[in-house]
C-alpha positions as CSV (number, residue, x, y, z in Angstrom):
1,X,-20.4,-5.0,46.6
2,X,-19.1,-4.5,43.3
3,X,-16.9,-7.2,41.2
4,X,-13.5,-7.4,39.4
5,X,-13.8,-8.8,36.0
6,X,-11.1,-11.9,35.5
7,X,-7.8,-10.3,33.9
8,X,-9.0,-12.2,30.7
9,X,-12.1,-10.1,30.9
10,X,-10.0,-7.0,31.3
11,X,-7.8,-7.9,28.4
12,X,-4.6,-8.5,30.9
13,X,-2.8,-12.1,31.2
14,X,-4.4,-14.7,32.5
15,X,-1.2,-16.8,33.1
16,X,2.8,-16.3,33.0
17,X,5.7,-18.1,32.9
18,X,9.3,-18.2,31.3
19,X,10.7,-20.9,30.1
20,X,14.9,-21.7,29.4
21,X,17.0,-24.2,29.7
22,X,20.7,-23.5,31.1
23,X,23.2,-23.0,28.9
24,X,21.2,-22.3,26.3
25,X,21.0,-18.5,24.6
26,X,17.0,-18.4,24.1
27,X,14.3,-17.5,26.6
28,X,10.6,-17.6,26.0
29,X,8.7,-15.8,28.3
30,X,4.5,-17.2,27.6
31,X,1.5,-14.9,28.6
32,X,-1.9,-16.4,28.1
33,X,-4.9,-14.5,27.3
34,X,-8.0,-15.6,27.1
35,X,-7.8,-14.9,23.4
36,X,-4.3,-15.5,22.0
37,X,-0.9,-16.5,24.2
38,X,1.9,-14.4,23.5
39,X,5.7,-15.7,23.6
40,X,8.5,-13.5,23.5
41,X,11.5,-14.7,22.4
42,X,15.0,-13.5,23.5
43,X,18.5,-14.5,22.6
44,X,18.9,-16.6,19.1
45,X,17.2,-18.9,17.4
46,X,19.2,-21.3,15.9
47,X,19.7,-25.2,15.8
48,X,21.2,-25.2,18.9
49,X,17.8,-23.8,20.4
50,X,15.0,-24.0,18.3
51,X,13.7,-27.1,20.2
52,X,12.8,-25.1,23.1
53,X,10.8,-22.8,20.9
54,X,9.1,-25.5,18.9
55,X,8.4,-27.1,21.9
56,X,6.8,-24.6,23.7
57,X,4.8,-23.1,20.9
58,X,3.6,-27.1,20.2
59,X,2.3,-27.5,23.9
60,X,0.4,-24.1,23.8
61,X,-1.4,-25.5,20.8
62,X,-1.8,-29.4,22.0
63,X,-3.6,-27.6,25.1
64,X,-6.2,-25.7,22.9
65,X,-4.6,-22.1,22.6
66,X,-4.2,-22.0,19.3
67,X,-3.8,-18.3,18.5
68,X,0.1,-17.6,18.7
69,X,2.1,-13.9,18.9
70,X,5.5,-14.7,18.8
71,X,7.2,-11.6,19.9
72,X,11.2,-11.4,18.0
73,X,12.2,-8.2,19.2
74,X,14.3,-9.7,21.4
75,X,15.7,-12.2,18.8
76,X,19.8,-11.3,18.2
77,X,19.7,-14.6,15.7
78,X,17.4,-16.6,13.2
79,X,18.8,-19.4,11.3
80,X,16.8,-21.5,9.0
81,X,16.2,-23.5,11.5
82,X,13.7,-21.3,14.0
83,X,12.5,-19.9,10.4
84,X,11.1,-23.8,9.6
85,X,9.8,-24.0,13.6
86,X,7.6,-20.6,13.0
87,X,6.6,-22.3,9.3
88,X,5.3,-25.5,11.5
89,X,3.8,-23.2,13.9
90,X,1.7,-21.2,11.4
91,X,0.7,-24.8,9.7
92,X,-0.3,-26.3,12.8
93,X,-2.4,-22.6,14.3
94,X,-3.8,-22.8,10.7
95,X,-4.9,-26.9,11.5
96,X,-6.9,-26.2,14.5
97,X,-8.8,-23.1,13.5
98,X,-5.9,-20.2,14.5
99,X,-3.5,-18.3,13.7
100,X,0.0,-17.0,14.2
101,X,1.3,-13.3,14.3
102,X,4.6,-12.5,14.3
103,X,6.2,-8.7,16.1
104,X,9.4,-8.3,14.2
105,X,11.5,-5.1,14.2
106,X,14.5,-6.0,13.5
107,X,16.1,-5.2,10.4
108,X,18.0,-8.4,9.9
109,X,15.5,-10.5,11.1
110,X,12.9,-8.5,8.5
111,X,15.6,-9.2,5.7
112,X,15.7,-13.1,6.5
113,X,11.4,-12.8,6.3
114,X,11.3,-10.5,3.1
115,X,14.2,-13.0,1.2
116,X,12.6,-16.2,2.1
117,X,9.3,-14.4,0.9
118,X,7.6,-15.5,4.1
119,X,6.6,-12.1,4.9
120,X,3.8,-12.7,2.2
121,X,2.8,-16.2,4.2
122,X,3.4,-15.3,7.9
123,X,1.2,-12.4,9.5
124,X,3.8,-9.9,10.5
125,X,3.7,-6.8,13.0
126,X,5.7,-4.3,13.8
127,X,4.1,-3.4,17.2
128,X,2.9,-5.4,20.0
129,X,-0.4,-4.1,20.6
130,X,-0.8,-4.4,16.6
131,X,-0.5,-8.3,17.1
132,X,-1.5,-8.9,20.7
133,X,-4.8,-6.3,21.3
134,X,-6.0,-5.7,24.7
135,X,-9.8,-5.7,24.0
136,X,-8.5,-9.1,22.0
């Protein structure tokens, strides 16, 4: 009898969940592969929020999975404030042997990137199989 290989095996998630808190305008939906754990963001990013962001990207890390695609398609909003939580994420990926990747379409949000000239530290993509590979 023949055998599936484990969805990490196969490239496909090995976990989901979404994470929110009420009332506030940001979701973060997480999908873990066995090589990288994607989060996509949607709604803003702001002061109001960014502590949901920073903490779930700081948990994925503190548990070992240390390569990060944050997916900002979905982002309406960036203040400096979720700019400085994705500049402590790529530090801290960078700490433990990982990385980050950003997926950013957005014009304003690639405007906000190319002005603060961290476009030329963070990884950027414009697609999500660019950033988050199947075959990993």
């Amino acid at each position: 009898m023949g055998r599936t290989r484990p969805a990490a095996a196969r490239g496909g998630p090995v976990d989901e969940q979404t994470v929110e808190q009420v009332g506030l305008p940001l979701r973060v939906d997480v999908t873990r592969r066995e090589h990288a754990t994607l989060l996509t963001c949607t709604g803003e990013v702001d002061l109001a929020t960014v502590s949901l962001l920073r903490t779930v990207m700081n948990d994925e890390v503190v548990e070992g999975r240390v390569d990060l695609v944050i997916d900002l398609r979905g982002v309406d909003f960036m203040d400096s404030s979720g700019l400085g939580a994705l500049i402590g994420a790529h530090r801290k990926t960078r700490a433990f042997k990982g990385g980050l990747r950003l997926v950013v379409t957005t014009p304003a949000l690639l405007r906000l990137l190319a002005i603060t000239s961290l476009d030329r530290v963070l990884e950027i993509c414009s697609t999500l199989e660019e950033a988050w590979p199947a075959d990993g």
